[in-house]
N, C-alpha and C positions, 0 to 999 in steps of 0.2 A: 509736263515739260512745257514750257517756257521758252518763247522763242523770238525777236522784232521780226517784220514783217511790212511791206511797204503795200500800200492797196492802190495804186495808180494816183496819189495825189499833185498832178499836174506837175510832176519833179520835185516836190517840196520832200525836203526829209522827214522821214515818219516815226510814230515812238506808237504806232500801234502795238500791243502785244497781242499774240495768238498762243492759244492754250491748248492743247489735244488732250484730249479724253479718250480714252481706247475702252470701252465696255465690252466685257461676253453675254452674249446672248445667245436664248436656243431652247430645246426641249429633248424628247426624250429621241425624237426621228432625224434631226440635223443641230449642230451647232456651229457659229461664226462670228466672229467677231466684227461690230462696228465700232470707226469712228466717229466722233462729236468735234466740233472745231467753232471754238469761241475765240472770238475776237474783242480786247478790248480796247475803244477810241477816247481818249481823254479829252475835256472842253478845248483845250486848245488846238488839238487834231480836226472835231467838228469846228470849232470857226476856222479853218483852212479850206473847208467845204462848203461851208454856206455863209452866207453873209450878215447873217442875223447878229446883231450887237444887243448887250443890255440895253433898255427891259426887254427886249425883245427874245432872247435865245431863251429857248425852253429847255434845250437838251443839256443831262449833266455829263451823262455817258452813253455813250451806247459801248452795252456788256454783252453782247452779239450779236453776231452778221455774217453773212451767208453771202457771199457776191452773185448780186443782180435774183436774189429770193426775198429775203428777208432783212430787218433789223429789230433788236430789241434796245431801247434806248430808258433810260431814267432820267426822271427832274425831280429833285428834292422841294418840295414845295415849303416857303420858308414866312414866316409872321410878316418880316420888310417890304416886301416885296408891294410896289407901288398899288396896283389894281385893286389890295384887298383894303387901301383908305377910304372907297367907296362903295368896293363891295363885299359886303357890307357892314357898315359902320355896326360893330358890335356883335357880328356875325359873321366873319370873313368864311366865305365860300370865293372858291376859283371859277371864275366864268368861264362857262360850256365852250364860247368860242376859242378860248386860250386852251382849252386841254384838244381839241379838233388841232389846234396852230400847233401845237408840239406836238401831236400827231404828226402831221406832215412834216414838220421838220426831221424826226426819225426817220421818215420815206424819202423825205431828200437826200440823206446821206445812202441811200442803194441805190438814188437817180444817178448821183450825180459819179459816182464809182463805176456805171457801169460803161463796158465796153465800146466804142463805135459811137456811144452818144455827144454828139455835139456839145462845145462848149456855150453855156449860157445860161441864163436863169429858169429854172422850175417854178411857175407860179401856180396856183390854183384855177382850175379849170372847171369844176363842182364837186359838189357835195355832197351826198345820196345816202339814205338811210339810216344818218346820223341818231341815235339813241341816246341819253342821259339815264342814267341808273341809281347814283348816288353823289351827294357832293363832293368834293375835296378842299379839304379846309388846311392850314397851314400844319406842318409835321408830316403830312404823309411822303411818302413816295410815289408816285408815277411811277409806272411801269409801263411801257406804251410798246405794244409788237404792232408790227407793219409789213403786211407780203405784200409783194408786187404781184398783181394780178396781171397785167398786162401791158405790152409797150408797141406804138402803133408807129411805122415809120420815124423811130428815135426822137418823136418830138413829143406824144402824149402817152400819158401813161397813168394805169387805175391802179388802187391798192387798198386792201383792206387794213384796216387801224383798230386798233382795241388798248384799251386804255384802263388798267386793274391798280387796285392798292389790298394792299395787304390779299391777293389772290380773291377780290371781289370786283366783278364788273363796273364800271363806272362809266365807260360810252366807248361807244364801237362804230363803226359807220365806211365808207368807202370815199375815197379820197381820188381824185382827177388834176392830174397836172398836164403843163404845158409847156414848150421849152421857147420861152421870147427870146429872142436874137438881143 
């Protein structure tokens, strides 16, 4: 079932869709049913949230989110796309720093929906544990999940990013923002 749904976008109108899942679960000593709730945010819903413009916006969608837990976001990685005329000429791989940056921009969109926080920008505050697994070259998908680990007095806040194609790791790492006035 199919539903619109508004996630607190500063009064802007929303074309979020929410999707419910209802699974049974159980064994032979109890059984019960949970929900699942996917939410889907199309490009133009994320640039409502964050300020990222071409070449800049890495997110294509986020196909879930979980308010003030998680998000799972997709970037279509595409041939055009300006960074891969240098890097590298004849070898286009995605640079490690752009798949970290769309990282966080999936983690922006759980910043910036959540409750009580202050209006203003989420910038990068560090970097920690970052990992590179495999490259990504043009055609793949991104797939990038992002928990929110922690938020400290509503202005800083940690989370963990993992970044797969085709359900292979390709960098993972924890992510620190900061909320500039």
């Amino acid at each position: 079932m199919s539903i619109l749904t508004d996630l607190n976008t500063s009064g802007a109108t929303s074309n979020h869709i929410q999707t419910t899942v209802a699974e049974e679960t159980g064994d032979l000593t109890s059984r019960h049913s949970s929900t699942t709730h996917k939410t889907l945010i199309p490009v133009e819903e994320i640039h409502k949230l964050l300020p990222h413009r071409y070449p800049f916006s890495l997110v294509d969608r986020i196909i879930e989110y979980v308010p003030g837990e998680r998000a799972v976001g997709i970037k279509n990685v595409t041939f055009n796309e300006p960074h891969f005329q240098g890097h590298f000429p004849g070898r286009p791989i995605m640079p490690g720093v752009l798949i970290v940056e769309a990282m966080a921009q999936v983690g922006g969109v759980v910043l910036t929906q959540m409750k009580d926080v202050q209006e203003g920008l989420f910038m990068f505050a560090g970097i920690d544990k970052v990992r590179f697994r495999r490259p990504v070259v043009p055609g793949d998908q991104l797939v990038m999940t992002v928990e929110l680990l922690w938020v400290k007095k509503r202005r800083f806040g940690k989370m963990q990013g993992r970044a797969e194609v085709d359900g292979q790791l390709v960098a993972e790492g924890e992510l620190m923002f900061s909320l500039v006035d």
